[in-house]
VMD Tcl script that draws the C-alpha trace (Angstrom):
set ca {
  {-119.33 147.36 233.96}
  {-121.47 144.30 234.41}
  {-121.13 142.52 237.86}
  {-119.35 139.66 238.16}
  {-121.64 136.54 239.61}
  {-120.98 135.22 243.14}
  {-118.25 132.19 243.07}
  {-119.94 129.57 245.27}
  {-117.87 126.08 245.52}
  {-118.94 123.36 243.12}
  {-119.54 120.22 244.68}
  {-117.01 117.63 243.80}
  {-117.29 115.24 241.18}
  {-116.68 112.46 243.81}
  {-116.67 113.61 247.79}
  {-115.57 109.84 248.58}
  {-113.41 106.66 247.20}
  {-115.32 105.10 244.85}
  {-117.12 102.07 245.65}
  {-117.48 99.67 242.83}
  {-119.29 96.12 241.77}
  {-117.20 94.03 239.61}
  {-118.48 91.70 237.64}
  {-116.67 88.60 236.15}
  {-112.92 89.90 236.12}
  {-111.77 89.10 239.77}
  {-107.92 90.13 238.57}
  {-109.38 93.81 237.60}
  {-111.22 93.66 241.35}
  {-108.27 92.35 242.98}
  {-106.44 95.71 241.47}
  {-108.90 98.17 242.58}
  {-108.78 96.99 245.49}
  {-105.16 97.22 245.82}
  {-105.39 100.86 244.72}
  {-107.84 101.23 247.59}
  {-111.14 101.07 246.34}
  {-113.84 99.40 247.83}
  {-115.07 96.63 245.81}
  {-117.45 94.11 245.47}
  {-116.99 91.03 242.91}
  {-119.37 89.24 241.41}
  {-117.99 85.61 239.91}
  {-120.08 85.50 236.88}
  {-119.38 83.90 233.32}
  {-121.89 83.79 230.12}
  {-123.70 81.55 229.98}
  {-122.53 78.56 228.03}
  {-119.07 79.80 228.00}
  {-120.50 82.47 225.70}
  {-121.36 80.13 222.83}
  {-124.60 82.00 221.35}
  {-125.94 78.40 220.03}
  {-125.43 76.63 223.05}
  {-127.12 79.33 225.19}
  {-129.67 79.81 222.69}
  {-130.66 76.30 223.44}
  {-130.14 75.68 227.18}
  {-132.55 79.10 227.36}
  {-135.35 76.80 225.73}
  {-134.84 74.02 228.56}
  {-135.82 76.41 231.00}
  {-138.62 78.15 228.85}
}
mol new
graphics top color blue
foreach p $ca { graphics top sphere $p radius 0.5 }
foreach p [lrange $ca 0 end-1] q [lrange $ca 1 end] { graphics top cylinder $p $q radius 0.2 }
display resetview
């Protein structure tokens, strides 16, 4: 009868609350946090209000 291996505890996935970076949606930070994560938010928007044309050309102003 073969042996059976040693059981050794596996390390947790997570050992602590998470900590998390939000970026641009401050209502999904503001829920985390109210579920007691740590968070840091970031207020950030695309550029241009996300209008590829518009960014496209602002990004050669600065080029």
């Amino acid at each position: 009868m073969p042996s059976q291996p040693e059981e050794r505890p596996q390390p947790g996935l997570i050992d602590r609350p998470p900590q998390i970076v939000n970026i641009g949606l401050e209502l999904f930070a503001l829920e985390l946090e109210a579920a007691g994560a740590t968070v840091v938010h970031v207020d950030w928007s695309p550029p241009a209000g996300g209008d590829p044309e518009l960014a496209d050309l602002l990004s050669r102003l600065g080029a």
